[in-house]
C-alpha atoms as an extended CHARMM CRD file, in Angstrom:
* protein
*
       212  EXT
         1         1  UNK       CA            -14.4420000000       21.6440000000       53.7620000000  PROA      1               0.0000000000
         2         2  UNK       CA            -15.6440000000       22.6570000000       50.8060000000  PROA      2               0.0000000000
         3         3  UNK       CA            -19.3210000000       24.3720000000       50.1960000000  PROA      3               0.0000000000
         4         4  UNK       CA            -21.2550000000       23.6200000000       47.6480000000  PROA      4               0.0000000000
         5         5  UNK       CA            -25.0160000000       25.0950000000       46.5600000000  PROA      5               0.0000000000
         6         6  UNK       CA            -27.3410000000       22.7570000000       46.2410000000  PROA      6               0.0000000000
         7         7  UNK       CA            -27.4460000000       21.4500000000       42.5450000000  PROA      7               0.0000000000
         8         8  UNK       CA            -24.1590000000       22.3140000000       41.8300000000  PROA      8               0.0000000000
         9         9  UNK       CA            -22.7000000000       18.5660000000       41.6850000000  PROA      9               0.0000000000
        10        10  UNK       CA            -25.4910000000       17.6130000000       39.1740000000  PROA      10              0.0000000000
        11        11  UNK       CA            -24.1840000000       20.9580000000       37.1590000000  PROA      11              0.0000000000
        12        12  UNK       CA            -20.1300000000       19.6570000000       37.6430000000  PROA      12              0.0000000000
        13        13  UNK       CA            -21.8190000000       16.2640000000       36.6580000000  PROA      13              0.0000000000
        14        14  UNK       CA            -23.5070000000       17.5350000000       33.2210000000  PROA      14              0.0000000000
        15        15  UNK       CA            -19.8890000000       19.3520000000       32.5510000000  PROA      15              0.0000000000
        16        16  UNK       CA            -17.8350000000       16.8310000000       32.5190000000  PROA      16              0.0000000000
        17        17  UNK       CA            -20.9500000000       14.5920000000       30.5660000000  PROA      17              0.0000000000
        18        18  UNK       CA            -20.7880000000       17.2720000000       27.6940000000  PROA      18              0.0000000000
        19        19  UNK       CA            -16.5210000000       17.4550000000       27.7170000000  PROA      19              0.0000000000
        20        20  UNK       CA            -16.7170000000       13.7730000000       27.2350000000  PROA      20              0.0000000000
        21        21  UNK       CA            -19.0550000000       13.4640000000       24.5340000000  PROA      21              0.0000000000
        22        22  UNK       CA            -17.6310000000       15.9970000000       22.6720000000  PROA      22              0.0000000000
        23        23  UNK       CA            -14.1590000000       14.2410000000       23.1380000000  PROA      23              0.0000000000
        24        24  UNK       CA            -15.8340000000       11.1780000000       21.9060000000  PROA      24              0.0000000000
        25        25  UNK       CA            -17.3280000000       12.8720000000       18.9640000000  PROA      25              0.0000000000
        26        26  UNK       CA            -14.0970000000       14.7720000000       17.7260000000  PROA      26              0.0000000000
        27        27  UNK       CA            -12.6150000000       10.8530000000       17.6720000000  PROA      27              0.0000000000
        28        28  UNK       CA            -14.7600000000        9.5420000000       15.8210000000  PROA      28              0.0000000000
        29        29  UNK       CA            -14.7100000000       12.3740000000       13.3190000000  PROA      29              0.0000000000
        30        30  UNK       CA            -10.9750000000       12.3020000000       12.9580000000  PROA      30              0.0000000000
        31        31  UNK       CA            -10.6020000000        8.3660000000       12.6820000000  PROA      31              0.0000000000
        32        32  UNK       CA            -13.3640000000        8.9040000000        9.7820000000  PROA      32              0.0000000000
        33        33  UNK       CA            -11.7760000000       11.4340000000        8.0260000000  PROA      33              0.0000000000
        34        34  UNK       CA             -8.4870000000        9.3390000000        8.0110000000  PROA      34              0.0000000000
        35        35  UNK       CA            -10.3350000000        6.1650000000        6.7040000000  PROA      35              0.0000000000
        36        36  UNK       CA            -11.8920000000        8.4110000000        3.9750000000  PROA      36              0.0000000000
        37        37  UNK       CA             -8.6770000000        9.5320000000        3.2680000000  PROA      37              0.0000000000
        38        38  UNK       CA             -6.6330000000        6.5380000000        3.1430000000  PROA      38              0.0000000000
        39        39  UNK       CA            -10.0780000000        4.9240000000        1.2730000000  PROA      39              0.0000000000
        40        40  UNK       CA             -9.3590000000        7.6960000000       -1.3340000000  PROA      40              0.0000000000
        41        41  UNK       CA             -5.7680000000        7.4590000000       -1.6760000000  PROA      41              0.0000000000
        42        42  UNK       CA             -6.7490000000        3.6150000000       -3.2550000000  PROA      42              0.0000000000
        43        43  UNK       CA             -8.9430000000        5.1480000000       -5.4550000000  PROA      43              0.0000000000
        44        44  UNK       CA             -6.7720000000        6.9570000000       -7.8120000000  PROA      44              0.0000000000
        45        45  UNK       CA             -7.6310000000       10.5080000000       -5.9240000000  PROA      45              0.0000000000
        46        46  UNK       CA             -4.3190000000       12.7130000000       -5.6290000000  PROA      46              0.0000000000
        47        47  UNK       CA             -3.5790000000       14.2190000000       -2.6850000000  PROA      47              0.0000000000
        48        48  UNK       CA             -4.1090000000       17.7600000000       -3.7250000000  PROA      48              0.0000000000
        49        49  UNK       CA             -7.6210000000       16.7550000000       -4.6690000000  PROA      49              0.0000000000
        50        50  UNK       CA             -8.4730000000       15.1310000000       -1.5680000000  PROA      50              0.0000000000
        51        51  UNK       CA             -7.4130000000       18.3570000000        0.0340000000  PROA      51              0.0000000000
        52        52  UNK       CA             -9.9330000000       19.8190000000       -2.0670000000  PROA      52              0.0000000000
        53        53  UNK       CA            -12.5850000000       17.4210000000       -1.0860000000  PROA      53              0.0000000000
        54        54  UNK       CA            -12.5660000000       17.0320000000        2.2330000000  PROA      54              0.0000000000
        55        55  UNK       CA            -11.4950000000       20.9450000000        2.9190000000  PROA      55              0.0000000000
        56        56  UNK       CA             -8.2550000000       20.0510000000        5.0120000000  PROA      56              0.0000000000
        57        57  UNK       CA             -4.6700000000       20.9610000000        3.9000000000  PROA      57              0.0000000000
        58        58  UNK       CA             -2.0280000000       19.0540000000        1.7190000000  PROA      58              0.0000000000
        59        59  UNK       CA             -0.3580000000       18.7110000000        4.6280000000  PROA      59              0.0000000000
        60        60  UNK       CA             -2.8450000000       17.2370000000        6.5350000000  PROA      60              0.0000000000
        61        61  UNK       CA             -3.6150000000       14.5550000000        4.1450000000  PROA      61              0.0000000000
        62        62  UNK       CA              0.4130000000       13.9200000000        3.8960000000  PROA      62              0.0000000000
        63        63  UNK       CA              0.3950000000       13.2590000000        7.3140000000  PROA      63              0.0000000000
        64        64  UNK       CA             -1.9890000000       10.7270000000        7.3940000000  PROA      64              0.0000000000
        65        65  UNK       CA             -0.0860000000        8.7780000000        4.7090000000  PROA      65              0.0000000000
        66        66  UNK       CA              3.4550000000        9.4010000000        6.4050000000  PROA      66              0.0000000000
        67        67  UNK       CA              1.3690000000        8.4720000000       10.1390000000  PROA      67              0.0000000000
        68        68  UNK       CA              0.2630000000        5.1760000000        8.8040000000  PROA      68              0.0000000000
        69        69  UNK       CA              2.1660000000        1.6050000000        8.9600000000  PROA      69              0.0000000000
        70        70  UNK       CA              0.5340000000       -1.4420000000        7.0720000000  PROA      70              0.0000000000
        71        71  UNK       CA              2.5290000000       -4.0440000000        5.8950000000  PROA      71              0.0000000000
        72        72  UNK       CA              1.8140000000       -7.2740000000        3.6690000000  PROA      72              0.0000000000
        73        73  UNK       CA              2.4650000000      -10.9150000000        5.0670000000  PROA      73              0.0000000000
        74        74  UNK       CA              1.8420000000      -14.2750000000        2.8980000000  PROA      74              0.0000000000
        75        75  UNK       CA             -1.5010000000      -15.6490000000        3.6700000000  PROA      75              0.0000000000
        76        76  UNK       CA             -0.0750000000      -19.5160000000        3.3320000000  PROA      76              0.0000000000
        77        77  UNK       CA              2.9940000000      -21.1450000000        2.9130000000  PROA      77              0.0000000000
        78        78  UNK       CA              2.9400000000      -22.6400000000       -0.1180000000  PROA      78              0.0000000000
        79        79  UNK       CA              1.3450000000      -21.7350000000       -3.3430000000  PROA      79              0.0000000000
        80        80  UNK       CA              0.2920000000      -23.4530000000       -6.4830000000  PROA      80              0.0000000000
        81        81  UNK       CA              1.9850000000      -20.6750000000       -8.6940000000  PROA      81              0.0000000000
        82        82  UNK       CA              3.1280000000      -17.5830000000       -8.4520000000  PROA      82              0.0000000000
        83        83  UNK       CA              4.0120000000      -14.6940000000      -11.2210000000  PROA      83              0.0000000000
        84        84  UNK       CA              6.5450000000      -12.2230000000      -11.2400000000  PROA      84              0.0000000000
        85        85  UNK       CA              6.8810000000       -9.3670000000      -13.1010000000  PROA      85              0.0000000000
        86        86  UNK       CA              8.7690000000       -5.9810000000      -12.5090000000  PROA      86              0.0000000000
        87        87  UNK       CA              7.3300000000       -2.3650000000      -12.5240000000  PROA      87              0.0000000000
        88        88  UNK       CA              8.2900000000        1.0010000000      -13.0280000000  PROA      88              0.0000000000
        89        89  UNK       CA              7.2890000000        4.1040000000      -11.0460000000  PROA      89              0.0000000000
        90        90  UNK       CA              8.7290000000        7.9990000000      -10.4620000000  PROA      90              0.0000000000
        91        91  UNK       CA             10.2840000000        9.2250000000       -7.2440000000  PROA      91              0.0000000000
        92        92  UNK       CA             12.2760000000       12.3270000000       -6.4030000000  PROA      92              0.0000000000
        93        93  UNK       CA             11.9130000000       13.1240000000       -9.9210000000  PROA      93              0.0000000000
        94        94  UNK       CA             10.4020000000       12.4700000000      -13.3590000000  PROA      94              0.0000000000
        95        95  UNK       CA             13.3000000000       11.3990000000      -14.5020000000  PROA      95              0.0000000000
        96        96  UNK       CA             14.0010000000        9.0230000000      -11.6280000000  PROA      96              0.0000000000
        97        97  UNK       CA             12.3420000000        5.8070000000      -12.0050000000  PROA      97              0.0000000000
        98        98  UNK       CA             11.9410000000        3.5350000000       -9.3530000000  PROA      98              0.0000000000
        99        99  UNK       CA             11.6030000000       -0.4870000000      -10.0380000000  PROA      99              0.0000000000
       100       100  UNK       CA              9.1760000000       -2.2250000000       -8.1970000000  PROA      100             0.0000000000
       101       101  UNK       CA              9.5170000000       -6.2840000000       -8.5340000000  PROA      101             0.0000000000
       102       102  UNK       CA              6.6750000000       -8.9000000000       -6.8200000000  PROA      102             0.0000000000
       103       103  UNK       CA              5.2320000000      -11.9460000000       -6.3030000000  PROA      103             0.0000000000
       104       104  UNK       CA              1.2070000000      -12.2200000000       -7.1810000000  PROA      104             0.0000000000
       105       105  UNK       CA             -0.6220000000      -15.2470000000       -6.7250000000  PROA      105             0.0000000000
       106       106  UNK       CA             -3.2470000000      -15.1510000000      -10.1580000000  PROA      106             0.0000000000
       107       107  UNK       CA             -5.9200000000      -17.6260000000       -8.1090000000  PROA      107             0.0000000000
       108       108  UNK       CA             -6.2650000000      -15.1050000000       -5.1400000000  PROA      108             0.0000000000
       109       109  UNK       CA             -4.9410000000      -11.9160000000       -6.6140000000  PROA      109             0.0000000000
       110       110  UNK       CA             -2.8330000000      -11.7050000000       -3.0970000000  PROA      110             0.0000000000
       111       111  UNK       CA              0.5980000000       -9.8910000000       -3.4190000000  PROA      111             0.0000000000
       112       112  UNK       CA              2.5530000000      -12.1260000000       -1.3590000000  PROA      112             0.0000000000
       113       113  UNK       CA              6.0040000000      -10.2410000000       -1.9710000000  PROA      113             0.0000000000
       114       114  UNK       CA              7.9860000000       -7.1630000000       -2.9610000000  PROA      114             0.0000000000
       115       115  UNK       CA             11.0360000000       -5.6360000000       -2.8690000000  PROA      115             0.0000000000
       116       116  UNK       CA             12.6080000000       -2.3810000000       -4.5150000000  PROA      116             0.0000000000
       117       117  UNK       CA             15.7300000000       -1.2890000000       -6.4950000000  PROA      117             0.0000000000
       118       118  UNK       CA             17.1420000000       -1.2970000000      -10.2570000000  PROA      118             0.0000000000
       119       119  UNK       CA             15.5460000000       -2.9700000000      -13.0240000000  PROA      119             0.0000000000
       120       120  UNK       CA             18.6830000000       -5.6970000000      -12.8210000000  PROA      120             0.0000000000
       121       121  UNK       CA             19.9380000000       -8.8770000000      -11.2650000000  PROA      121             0.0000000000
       122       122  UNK       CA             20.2400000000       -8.0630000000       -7.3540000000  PROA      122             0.0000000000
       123       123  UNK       CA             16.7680000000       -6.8710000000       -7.5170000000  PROA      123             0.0000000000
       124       124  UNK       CA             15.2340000000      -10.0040000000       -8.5330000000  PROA      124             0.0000000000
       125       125  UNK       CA             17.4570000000      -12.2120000000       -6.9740000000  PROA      125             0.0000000000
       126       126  UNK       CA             16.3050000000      -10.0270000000       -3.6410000000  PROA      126             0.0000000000
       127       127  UNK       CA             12.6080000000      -11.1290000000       -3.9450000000  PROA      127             0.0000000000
       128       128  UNK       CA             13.8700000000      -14.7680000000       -4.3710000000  PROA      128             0.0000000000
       129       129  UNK       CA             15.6170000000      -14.4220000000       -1.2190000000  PROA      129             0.0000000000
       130       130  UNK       CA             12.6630000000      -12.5020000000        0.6690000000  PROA      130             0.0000000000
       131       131  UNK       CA             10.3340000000      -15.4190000000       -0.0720000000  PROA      131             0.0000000000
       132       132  UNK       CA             12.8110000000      -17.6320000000        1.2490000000  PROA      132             0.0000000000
       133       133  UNK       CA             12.9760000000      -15.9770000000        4.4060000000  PROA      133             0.0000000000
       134       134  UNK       CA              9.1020000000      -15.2690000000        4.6900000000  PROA      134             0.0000000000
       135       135  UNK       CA              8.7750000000      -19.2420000000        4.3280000000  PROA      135             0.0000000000
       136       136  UNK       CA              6.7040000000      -19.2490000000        1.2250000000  PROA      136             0.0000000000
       137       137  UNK       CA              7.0780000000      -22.0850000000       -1.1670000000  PROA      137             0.0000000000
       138       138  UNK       CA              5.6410000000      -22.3380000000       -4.8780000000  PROA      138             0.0000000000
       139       139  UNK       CA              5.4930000000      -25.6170000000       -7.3930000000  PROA      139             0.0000000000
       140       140  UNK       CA              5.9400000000      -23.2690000000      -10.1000000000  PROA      140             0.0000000000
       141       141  UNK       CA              7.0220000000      -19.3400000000      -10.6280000000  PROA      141             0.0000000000
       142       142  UNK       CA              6.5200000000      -17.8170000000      -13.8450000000  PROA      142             0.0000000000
       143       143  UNK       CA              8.1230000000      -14.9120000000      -15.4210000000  PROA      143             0.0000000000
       144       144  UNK       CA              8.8330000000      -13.2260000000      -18.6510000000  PROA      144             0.0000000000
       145       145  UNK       CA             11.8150000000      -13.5540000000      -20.7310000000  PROA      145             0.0000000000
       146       146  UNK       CA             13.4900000000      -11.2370000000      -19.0280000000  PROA      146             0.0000000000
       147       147  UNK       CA             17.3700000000      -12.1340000000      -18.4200000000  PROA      147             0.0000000000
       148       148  UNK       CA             17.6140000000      -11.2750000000      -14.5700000000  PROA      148             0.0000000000
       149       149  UNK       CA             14.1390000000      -13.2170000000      -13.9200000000  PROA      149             0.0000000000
       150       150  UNK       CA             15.6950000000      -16.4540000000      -15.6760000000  PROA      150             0.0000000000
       151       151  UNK       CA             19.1500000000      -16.2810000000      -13.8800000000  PROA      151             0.0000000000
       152       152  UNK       CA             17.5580000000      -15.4160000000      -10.1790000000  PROA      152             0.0000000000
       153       153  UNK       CA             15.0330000000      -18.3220000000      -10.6740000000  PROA      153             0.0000000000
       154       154  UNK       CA             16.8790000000      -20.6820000000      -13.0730000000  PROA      154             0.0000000000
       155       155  UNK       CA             17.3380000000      -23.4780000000       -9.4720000000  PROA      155             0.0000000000
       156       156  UNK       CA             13.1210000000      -23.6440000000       -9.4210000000  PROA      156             0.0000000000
       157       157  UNK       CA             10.0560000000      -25.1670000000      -11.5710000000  PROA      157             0.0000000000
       158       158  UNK       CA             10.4730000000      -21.7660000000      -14.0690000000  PROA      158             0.0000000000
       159       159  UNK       CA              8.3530000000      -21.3910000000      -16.4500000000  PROA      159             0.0000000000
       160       160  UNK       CA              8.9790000000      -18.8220000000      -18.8530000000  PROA      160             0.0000000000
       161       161  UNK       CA              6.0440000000      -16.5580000000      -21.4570000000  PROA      161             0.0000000000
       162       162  UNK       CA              3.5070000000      -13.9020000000      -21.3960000000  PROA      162             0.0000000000
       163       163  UNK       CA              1.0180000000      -16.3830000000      -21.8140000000  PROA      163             0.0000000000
       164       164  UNK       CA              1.9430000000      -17.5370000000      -17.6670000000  PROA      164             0.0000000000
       165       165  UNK       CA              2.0930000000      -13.6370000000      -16.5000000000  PROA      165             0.0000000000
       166       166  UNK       CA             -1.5490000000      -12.5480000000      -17.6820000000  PROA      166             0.0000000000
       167       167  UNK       CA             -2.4450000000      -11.9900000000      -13.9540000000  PROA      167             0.0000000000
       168       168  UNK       CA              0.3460000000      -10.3270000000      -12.9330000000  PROA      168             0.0000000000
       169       169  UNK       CA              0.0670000000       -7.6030000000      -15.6870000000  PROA      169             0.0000000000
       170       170  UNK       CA             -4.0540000000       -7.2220000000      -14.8360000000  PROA      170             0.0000000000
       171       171  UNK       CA             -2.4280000000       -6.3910000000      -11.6870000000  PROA      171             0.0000000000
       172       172  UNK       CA             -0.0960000000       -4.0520000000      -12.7990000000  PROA      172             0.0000000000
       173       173  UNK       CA             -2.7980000000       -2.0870000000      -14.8760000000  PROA      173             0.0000000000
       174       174  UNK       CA             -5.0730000000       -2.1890000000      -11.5920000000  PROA      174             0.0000000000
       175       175  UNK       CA             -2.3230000000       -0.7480000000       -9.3490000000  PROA      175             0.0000000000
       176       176  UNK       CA             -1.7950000000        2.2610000000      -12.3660000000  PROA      176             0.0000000000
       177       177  UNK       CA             -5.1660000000        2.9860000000      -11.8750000000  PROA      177             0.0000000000
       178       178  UNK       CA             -5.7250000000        2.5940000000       -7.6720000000  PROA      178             0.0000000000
       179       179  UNK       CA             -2.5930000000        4.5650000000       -6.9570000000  PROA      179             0.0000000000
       180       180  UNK       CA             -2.4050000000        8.1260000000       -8.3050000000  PROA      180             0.0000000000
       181       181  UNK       CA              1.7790000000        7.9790000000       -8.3780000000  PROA      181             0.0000000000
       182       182  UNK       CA              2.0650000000        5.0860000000      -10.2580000000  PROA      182             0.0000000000
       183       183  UNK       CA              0.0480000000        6.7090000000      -13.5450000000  PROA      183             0.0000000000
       184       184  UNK       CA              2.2890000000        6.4750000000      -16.4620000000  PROA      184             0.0000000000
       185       185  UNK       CA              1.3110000000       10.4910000000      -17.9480000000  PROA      185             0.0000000000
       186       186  UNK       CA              0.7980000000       12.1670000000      -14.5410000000  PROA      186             0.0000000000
       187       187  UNK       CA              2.7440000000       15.3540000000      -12.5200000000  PROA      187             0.0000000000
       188       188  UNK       CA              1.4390000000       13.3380000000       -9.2300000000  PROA      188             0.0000000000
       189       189  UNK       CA              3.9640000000       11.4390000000       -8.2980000000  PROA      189             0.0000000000
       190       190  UNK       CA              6.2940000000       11.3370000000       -4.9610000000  PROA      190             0.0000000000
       191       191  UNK       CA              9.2660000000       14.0990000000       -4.0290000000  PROA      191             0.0000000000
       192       192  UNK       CA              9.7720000000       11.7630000000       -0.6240000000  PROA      192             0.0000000000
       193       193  UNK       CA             10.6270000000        8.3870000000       -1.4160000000  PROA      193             0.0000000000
       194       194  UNK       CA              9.6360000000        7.4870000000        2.0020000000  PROA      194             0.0000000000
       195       195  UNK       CA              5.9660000000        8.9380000000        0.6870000000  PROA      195             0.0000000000
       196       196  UNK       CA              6.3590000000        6.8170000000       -2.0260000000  PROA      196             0.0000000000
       197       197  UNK       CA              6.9030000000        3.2800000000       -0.0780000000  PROA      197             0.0000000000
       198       198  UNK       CA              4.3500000000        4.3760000000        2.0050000000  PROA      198             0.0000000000
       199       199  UNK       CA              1.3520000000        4.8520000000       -0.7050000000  PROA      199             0.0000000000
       200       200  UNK       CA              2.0480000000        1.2340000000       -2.3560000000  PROA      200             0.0000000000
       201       201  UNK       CA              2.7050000000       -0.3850000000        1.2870000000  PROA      201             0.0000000000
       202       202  UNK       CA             -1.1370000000        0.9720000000        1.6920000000  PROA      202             0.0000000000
       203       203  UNK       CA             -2.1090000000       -0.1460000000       -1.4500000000  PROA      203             0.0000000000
       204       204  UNK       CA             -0.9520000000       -3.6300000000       -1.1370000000  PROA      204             0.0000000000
       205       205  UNK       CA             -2.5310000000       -3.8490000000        2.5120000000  PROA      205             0.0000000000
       206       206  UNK       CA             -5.8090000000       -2.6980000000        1.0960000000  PROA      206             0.0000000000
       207       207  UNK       CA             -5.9640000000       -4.8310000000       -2.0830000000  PROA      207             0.0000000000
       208       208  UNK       CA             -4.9270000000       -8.0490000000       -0.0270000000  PROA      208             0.0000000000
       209       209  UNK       CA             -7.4890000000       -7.5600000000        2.4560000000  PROA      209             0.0000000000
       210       210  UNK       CA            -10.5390000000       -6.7890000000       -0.0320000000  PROA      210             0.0000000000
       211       211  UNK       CA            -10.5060000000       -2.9260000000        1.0790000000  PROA      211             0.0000000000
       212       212  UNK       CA            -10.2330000000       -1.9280000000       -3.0310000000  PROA      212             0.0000000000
C-alpha cells in the first residue's frame, strides 16, 4: 500500500494538467510553423530566407518540404477545354533543365495533369496517356505549334495557336513567380530532384485548392 500526504494527488493531478498542456501547446506551435512554412514556400520566399524569417535552420525548413505528400487529382471528368503547354525549370544543376508538360483548364485555372521528362515526343505523348488513365475527357485540347504537341494529340478535337493557350501561359508566369525554383535569373533552384517534384507537387495542391 502506498502512502500518500494529504494533497498530494491534487499536486500529481496539476502535474500531469501542466505536461499536457504544454504537449498541446508545442503541437500547435509546430503544425503552425509548418503551415507558415509551406504558406511561404507558395509565395516566392526561398528557403534560405524563410530560415531567416522564422529563425529555424535550412534544414529544418527542407524537411518540411521533403516530410510533406500532396498530390493533384481532376476535379471532374470531362472538361470543356483544356491547354497544354510545356515548361522549363533547373535541377541538379544550372545547366540541367528539367521539362515540365500539363494540362490547365483556363475556366477554373485547375491543373488537372502533369508529367515530367525531355522537351520531346514521349513526354507529351505521356500526359495524353495520364489523362487517359485518370478518366478525364476534353471536347477540345489546345496547344501551340509545337511538333510533339501536334503528333501526341493529332487523334483529338486539336486546336492549334497562341491565341487558344493565353491561360496556360498566365499560368506559367504565375507559377515563375509562386515558386522560388522555377525563376528564370535565380541561384535558388533544386540540387535534389526529389526536392524539386516536391515544391511544384505543393504548388499545384495549393493553387488547385485556393491556398495561393
Amino acid at each position: 500500500m502506498v502512502k500518500t500526504t494529504p494533497g498530494s494527488s491534487i499536486i500529481c493531478t496539476k502535474i500531469v494538467d501542466v505536461s499536457s498542456l504544454a504537449t498541446m501547446l508545442w503541437i500547435i506551435k509546430t503544425v503552425t510553423l509548418i503551415k507558415r512554412i509551406l504558406l511561404m514556400m507558395n509565395q516566392g520566399i526561398g528557403v534560405r530566407d524563410i530560415s531567416v524569417i522564422e529563425g529555424i535552420s535550412i534544414g529544418k525548413v527542407l524537411s518540411v518540404l521533403v516530410k510533406s505528400h500532396y498530390r493533384i487529382i481532376a476535379k471532374r471528368h470531362h472538361y470543356t477545354s483544356l491547354e497544354v503547354d510545356e515548361f522549363w525549370t533547373h535541377a541538379g544543376k544550372k545547366k540541367n533543365k528539367v521539362w515540365l508538360i500539363y494540362a490547365y483548364d483556363r475556366k477554373t485555372g485547375e491543373i488537372i495533369s502533369f508529367v515530367w521528362g525531355k522537351q520531346d515526343l514521349k513526354t507529351a505523348k505521356k500526359l495524353r496517356k495520364r489523362l487517359l488513365a485518370a478518366g478525364v475527357s476534353y471536347d477540345c485540347i489546345c496547344t501551340d505549334n509545337r511538333e510533339s504537341f501536334i503528333i501526341a494529340f493529332q487523334s483529338n478535337n486539336h486546336i492549334i495557336g497562341k491565341r487558344y493557350t493565353v491561360g496556360i501561359e498566365g499560368s506559367n508566369c504565375r507559377l515563375r513567380h509562386r515558386i522560388r525554383r522555377a525563376f528564370r535569373k535565380t541561384c535558388c533552384f533544386s540540387k535534389i530532384i526529389r526536392n524539386h517534384l516536391k515544391a511544384f507537387n505543393l504548388a499545384f495542391f495549393y493553387i488547385n485548392f485556393g491556398y495561393v
